[in-house]
C-alpha atoms as one frame of an Amber mdcrd trajectory, in Angstrom:
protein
  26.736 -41.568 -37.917  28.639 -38.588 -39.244  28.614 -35.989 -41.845  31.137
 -38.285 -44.092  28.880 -41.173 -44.198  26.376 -38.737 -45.866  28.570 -38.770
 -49.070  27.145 -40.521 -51.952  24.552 -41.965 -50.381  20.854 -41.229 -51.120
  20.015 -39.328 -48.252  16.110 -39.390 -47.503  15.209 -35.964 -44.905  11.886
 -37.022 -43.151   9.942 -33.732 -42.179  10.968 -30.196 -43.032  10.955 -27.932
 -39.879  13.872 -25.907 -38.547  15.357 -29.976 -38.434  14.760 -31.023 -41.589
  15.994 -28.025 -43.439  19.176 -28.216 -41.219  19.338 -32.133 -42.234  18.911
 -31.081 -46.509  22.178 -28.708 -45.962  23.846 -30.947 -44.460  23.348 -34.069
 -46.556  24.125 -31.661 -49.479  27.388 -29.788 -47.735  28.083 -33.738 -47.207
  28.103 -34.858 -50.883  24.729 -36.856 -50.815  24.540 -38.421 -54.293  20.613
 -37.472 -54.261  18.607 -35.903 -51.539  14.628 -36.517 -51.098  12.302 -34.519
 -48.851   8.746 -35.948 -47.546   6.988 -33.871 -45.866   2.979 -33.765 -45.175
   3.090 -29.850 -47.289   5.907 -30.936 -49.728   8.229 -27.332 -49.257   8.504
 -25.527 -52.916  11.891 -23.328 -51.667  14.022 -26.350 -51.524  18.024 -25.948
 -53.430  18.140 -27.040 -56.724  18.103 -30.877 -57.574  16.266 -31.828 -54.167
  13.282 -33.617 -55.142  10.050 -33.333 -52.620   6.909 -35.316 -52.035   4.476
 -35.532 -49.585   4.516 -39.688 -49.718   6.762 -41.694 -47.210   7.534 -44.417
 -50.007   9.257 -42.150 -51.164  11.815 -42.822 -49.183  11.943 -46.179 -49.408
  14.667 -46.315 -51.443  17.326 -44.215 -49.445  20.180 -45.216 -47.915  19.888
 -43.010 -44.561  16.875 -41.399 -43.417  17.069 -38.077 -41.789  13.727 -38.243
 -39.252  13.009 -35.048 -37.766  11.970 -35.364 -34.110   8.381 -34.076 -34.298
   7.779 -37.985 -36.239   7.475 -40.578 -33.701   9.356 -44.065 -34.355   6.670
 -45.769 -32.694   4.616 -45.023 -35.825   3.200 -47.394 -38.100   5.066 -46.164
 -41.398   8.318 -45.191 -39.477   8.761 -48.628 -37.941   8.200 -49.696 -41.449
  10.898 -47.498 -42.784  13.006 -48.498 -40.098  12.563 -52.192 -41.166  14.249
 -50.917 -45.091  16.669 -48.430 -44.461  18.802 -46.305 -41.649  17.360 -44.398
 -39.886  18.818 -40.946 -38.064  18.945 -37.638 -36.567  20.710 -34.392 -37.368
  20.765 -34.024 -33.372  22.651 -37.575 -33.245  24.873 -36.875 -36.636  25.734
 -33.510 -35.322  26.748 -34.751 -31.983  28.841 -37.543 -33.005  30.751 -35.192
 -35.121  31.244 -32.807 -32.428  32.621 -35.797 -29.788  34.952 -36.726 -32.768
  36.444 -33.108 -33.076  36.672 -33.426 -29.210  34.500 -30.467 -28.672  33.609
 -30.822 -24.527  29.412 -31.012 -24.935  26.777 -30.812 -22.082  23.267 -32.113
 -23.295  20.826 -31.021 -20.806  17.082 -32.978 -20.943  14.565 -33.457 -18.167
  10.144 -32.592 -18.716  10.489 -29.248 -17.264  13.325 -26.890 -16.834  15.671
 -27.780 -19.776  15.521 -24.638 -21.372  16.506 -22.650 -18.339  19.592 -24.970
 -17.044  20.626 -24.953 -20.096  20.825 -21.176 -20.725  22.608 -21.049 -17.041
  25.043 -23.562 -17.335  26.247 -21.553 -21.021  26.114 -18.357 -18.491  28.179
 -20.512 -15.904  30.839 -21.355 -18.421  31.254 -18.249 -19.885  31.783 -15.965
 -16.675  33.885 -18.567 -15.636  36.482 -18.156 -18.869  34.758 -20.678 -20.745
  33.002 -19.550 -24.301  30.159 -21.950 -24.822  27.207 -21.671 -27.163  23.889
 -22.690 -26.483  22.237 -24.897 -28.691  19.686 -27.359 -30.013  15.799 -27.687
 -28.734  16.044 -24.349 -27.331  15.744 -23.313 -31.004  18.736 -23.483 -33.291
  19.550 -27.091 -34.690  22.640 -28.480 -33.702  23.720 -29.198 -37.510  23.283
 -25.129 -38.542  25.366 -24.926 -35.274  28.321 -27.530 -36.972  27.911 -26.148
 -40.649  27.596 -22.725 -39.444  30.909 -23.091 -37.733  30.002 -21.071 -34.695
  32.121 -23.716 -32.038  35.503 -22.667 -32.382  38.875 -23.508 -30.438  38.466
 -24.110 -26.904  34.278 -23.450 -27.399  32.115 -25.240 -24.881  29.005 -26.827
 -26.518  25.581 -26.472 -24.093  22.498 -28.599 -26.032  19.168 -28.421 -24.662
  17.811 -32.073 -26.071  13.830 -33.035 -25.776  12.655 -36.431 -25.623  11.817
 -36.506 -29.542  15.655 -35.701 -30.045  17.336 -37.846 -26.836  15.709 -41.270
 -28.570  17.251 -40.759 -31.978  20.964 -40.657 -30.308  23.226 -43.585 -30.470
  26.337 -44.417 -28.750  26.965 -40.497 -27.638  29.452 -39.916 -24.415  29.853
 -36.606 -23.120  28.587 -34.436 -19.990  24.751 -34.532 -18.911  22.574 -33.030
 -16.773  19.062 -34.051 -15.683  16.314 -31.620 -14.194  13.002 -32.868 -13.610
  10.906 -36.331 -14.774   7.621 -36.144 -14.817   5.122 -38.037 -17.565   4.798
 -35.892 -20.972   4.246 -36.506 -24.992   2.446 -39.959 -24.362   0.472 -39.671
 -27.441   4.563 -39.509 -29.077   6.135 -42.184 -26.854   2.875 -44.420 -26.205
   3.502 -44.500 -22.353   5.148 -43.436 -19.531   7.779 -45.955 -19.264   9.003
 -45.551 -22.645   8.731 -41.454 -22.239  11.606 -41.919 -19.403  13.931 -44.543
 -21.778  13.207 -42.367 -24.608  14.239 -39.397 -22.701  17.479 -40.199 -20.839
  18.719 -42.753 -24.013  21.326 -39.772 -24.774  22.983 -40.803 -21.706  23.178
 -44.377 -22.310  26.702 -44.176 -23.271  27.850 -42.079 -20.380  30.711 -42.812
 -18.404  31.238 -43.078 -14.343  29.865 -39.721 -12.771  29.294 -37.669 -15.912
  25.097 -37.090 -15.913  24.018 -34.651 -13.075  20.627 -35.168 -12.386  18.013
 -33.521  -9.559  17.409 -35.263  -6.559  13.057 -35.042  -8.223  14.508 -36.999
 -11.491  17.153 -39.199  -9.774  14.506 -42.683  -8.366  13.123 -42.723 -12.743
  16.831 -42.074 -14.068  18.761 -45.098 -11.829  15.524 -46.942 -13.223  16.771
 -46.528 -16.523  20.653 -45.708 -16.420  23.375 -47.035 -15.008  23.750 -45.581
 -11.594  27.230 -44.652 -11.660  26.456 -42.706 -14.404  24.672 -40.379 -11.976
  26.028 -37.660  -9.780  24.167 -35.354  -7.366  24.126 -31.405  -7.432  25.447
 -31.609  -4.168  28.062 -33.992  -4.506  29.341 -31.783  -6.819  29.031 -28.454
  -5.083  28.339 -28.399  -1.448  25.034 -27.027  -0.516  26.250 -24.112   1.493
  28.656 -23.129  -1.605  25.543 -22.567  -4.212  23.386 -21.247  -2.103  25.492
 -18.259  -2.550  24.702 -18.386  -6.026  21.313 -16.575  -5.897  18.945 -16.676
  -8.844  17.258 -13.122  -8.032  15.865 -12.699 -11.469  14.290 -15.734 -11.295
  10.488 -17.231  -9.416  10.254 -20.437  -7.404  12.466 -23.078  -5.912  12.293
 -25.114  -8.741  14.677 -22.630 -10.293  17.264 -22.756  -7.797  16.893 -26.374
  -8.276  17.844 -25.882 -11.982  20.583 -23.316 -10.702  22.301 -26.131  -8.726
  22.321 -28.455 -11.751  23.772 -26.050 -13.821  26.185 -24.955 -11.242  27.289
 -28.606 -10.782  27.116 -29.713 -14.525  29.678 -26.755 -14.732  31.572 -27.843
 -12.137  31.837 -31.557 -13.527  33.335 -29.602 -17.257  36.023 -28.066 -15.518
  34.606 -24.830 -13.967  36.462 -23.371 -11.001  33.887 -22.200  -9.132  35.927
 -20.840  -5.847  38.205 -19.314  -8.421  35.593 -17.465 -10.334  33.131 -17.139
  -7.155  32.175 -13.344  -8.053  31.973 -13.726 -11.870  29.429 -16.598 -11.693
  27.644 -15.120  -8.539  26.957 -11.541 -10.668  25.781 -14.155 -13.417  23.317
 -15.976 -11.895  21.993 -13.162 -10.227  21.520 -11.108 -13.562  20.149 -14.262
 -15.402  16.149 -13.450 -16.459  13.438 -15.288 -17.671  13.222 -17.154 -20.811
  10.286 -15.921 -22.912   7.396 -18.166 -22.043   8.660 -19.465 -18.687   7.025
 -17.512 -15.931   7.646 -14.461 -18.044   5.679 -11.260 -17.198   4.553  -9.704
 -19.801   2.036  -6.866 -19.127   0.612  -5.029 -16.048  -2.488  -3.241 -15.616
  -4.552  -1.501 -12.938  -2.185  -2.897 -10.440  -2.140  -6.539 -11.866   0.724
  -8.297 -13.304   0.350 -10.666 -16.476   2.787 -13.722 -16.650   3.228 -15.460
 -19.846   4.122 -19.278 -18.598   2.923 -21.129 -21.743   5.792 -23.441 -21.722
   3.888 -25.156 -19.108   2.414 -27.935 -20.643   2.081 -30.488 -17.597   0.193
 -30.661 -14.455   3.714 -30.564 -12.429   4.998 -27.422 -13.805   1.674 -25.836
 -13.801   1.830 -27.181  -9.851   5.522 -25.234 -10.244   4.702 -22.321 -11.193
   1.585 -21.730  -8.704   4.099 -22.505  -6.019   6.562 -20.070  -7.343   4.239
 -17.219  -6.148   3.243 -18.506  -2.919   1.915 -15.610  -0.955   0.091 -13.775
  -3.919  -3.094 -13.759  -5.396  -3.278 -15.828  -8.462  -5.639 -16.371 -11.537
  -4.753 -19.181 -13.723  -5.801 -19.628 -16.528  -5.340 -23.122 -17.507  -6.638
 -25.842 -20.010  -5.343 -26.989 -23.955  -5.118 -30.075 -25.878  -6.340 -33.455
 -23.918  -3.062 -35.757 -23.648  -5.164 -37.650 -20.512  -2.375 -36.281 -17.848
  -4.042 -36.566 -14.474  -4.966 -33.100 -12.651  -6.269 -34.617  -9.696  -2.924
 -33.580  -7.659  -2.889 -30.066  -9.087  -6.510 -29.311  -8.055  -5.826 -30.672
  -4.928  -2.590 -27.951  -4.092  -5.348 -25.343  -6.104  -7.409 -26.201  -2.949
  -5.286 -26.000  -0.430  -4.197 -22.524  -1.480  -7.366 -21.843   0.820  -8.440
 -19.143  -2.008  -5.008 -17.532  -2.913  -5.330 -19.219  -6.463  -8.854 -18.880
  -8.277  -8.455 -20.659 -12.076 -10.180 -19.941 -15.361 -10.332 -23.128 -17.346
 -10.339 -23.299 -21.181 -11.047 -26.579 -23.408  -9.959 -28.823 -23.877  -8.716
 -30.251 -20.825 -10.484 -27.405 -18.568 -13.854 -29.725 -18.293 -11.654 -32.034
 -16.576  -9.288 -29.878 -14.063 -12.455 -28.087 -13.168 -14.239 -31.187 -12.526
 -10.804 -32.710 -10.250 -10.816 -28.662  -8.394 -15.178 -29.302  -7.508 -13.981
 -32.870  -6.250 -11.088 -31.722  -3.901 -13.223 -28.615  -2.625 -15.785 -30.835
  -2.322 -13.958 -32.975   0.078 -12.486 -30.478   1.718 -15.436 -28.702   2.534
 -14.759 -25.180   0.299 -16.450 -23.270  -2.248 -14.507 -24.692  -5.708 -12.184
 -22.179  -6.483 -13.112 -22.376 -10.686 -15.036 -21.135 -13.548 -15.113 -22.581
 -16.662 -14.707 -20.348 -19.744 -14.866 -21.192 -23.673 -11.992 -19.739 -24.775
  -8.992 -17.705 -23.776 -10.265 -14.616 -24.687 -13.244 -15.289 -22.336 -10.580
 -16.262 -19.856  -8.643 -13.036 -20.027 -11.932 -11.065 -20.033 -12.839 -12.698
 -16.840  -9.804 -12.311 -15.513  -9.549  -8.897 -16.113 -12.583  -8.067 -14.796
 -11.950  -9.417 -11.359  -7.820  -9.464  -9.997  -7.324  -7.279  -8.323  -4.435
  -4.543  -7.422  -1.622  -6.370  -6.343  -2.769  -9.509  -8.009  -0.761 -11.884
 -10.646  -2.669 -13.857 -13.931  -0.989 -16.453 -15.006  -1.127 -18.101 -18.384
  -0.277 -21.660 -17.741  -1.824 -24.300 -19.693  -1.019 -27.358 -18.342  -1.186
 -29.021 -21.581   0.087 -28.507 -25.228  -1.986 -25.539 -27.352  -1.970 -27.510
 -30.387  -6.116 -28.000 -29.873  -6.433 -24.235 -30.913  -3.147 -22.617 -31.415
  -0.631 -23.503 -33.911   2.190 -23.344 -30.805   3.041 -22.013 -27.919   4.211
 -19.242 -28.890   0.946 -18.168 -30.992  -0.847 -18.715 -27.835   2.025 -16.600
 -25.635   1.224 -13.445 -28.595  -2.445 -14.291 -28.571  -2.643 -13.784 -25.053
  -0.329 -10.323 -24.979  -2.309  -9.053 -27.804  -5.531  -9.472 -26.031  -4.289
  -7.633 -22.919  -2.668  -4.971 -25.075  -6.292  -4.570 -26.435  -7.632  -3.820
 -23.056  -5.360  -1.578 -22.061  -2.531  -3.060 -20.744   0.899  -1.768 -20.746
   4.122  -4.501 -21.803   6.481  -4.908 -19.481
């Protein structure tokens, strides 16, 4: 669907996040004969003549439904709605109306790593010539991006898009990139099978080739795409070529993973990588952090404090532990209770033979520190855990005992909704707390 067929039409907007207010100025820039908001806190800042409720019948009567991603389709009263009206997305408007201005789009998806690829494959593109803006889950919506008219001439279009957003996209063809698969949101999707189909349905109308996806995601995406669809990193760029391309700001090997992907996904839009060699190479080398992804944030008495609350699944806390192999780690771990299995993670805490001690918090810490007693147990080894009640507790502890040359790292393993509004109230609870005690911000 595009912006046109918004004209007229009563235009329902589902949900009023960053989304849904993107979705309202849209269906109004559009023409929308009426617009109606529902929204669980109906929003009292809304333009004039947009009527709000906190009721979904209330949208019963709409001709297109803008759903905002956070509202699963697998829902009671959305399959409902589904059942009486048309239902959309401003991620799946906004990207049909950029393939029919023929703007040249990578989405980039996958559990972990998203973000980061697709900040490096906009870095990619633009040392190699190429202006591209950067886009979607990462945090501005892709219809502010269209109304704002930021993507100009010859603009390259880089979209981070999460699961919530990748199910809501119809009949989309463009370039792709895949980074890691691995299960997440199964209280959203219902189970792990339809997490993966929800996830890689943006590429469903992919041509031959066009999708680069890691060699960790590629056995669950030929499950669920079209093989010829997919391309490897290294068919795309030989393996001796980007290993030149050295991601120095940058921790663990699942990064230069990402830094092939993006490497190749630039490759596959027209990037000349031999030709621009240098440019990129000074690129990826200068390319830092996102905030929240193996971030450090403070340091004190000798002891560096990494803010990784991103992590929000087993495997990337498993990631991130590895990504500072050789050190002395505290983790603090634990958060809202989506049932993911720790049993592997506690087993790799184990083996660290004592490198990696963990602080657990609720609500899933009961459970990890439970799976870390079993695996020491069976391995013969004191458990390397202590249970804590909160983070502040955690911290405490953690202060108390790393040592010089030590890391902490903050990574949950599991979603913060349980205590924290997001992640990012937990990622400022936690530097707050260390700034209390002393700590200086890196």
């Amino acid at each position: 669907m595009r912006l046109a067929e918004l004209a007229g039409r009563r235009v329902g907007v589902w949900g009023h996040g960053r989304e849904g207010r993107a979705a309202v100025r849209a269906a109004l820039a559009s023409g929308a004969a009426e617009v109606v908001v529902v929204d669980a806190v109906p929003p009292a800042d809304l333009p004039a003549g947009v009527r709000a409720g906190p009721d979904v019948a209330g949208l019963a009567g709409c001709d297109v439904v803008v759903r905002s991603p956070g509202i699963s389709p697998y829902r009671e009263d959305a399959r409902a709605l589904a059942a009486r009206t048309a239902l959309t997305s401003g991620t799946g408007i906004a990207l049909a109306e950029f393939a029919a201005r023929g703007v040249p789009t990578l989405c980039v998806t996958g559990t972990k790593g998203k973000s980061t690829t697709s900040a490096l494959a906009a870095v990619v593109l633009r040392a190699a010539g190429r202006p591209a803006v950067h886009a979607g889950n990462i945090g501005t919506p892709l219809l502010d991006v269209l109304l704002d008219g930021v993507v100009g001439e010859s603009t390259s279009l880089v979209v981070e898009v999460s699961s919530y957003q990748a199910a809501a996209v119809e009949g989309w063809s463009g370039w792709g990139a895949v980074t890691s698969l691995s299960p997440e949101h199964l209280d959203w999707h219902g189970d792990v099978a339809t997490y993966y189909r929800d996830k890689l349905h943006v590429f469903a109308g992919c041509g031959a080739g066009s999708v680069v996806v890691s060699p960790q995601a590629r056995p669950v995406a030929e499950a669920h795409l079209d093989p010829a669809v997919l391309v490897d990193p290294a068919d795309v760029v030989r393996p001796e070529q980007a290993a030149a391309f050295r991601p120095e700001g940058l921790a663990g090997l699942h990064n230069v993973a990402n830094v092939h992907v993006a490497l190749a996904a630039g490759v596959r839009m027209g990037v000349d990588l031999d030709r621009h060699a240098d440019a990129v190479r000074a690129a990826v080398a200068g390319f830092r952090a996102l905030p929240h992804r193996l971030c450090p944030v403070a340091t004190r008495d000798g002891v560096t404090f990494v803010d990784d609350t991103l992590s929000t699944t087993p495997v990337s806390v498993r990631a991130a532990i590895d990504a500072f192999a050789g050190r002395q780690v505290t983790l603090v771990a634990g958060g809202q209770d989506r049932g993911l299995d720790h049993a592997e993670l506690a087993a790799a805490v184990v083996a660290r033979a004592g490198q990696v001690r963990v602080l657990t918090v609720p609500d899933t810490g009961a459970r990890f520190a439970a799976d870390i007693r079993a695996a020491a147990a069976a391995a013969g080894v004191d458990a390397p855990v202590t249970e804590t009640g909160s983070l502040a507790d955690a911290v405490a502890e953690a202060l108390r005992t790393a040592r010089p040359g030590a890391l902490v790292l903050l990574s949950p393993g599991a979603p913060s909704y349980n205590r924290f509004r997001n992640y990012e109230e937990l990622a400022r609870t936690y530097e707050q707390i260390l700034l209390d005690a002393g700590a200086e911000p890196v």
